[in-house]
C-alpha positions in Angstrom: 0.0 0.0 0.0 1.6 3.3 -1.2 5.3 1.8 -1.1 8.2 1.5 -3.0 11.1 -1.2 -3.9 14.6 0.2 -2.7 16.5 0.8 -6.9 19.3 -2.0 -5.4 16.3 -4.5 -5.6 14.8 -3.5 -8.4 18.3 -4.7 -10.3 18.8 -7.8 -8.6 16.7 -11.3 -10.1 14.9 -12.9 -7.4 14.4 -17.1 -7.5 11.3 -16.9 -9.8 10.5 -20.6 -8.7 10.3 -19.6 -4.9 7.9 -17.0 -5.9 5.3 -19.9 -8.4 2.0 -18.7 -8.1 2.2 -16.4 -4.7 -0.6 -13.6 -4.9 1.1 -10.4 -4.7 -1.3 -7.0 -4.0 -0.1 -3.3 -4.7 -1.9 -0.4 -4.2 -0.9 3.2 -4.9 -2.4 6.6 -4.8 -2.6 8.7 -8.1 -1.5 11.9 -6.1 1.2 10.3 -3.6 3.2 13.1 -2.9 5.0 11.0 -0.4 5.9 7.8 -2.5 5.0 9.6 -6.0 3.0 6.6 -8.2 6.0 6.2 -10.4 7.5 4.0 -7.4 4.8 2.0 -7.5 4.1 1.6 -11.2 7.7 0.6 -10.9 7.3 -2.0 -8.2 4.5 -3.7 -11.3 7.1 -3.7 -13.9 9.3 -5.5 -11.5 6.6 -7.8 -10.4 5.2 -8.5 -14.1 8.3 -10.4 -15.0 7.6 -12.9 -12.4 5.6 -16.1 -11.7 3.8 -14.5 -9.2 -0.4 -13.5 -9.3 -0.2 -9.6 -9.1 -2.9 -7.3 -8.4 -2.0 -4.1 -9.1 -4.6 -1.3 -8.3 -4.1 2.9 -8.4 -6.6 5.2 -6.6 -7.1 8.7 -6.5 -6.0 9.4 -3.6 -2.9 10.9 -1.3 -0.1 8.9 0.5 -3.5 7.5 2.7 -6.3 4.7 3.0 -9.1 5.6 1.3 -12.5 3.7 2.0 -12.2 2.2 -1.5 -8.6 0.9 -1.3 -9.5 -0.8 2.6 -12.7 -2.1 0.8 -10.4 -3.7 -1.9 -8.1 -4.8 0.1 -10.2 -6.8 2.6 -11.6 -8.5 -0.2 -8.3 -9.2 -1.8 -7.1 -10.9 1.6 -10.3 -12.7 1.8 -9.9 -14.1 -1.6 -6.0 -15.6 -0.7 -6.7 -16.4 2.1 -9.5 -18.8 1.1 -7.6 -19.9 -2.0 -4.7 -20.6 0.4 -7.3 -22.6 3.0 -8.9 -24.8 0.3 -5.7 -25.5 -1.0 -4.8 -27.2 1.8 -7.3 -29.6 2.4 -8.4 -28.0 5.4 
């Protein structure tokens, strides 16, 4: 949520194969003058190249929680956190 990757990360190449298939959510605001959206659109390239199930949602908002993004979040946790239940057997 409104966050960045440090550059040194964003040049190194992570184990893709740890990384098969794990849900991954970003969320930025459009008018971040804290974290500008740039770090974050960033963070999705970075993301994009790897095995991972990214959500990748922009609001317009500040450097905050807005209703919208809490309301999308709880129902992206909800949604892995089933998925990662039922996988399970459990």
């Amino acid at each position: 949520m409104s966050g960045r990757f440090p550059s040194q990360m964003l040049g190194q190449t992570p184990v893709g194969e740890a990384l098969n298939g794990m849900p991954i959510l970003v969320i930025h605001g459009l008018y971040d003058s804290v974290l500008p959206v740039e770090q974050g659109r960033a963070a999705r390239r970075y993301l994009e190249a790897l095995p991972v199930e990214l959500t990748y949602c922009e609001y317009p908002m500040a450097h905050e929680v807005s209703a919208e993004s809490l309301r999308d979040v709880a129902a992206w946790l909800s949604k892995a956190l089933d998925a990662k239940c039922g996988s399970s057997g459990e």
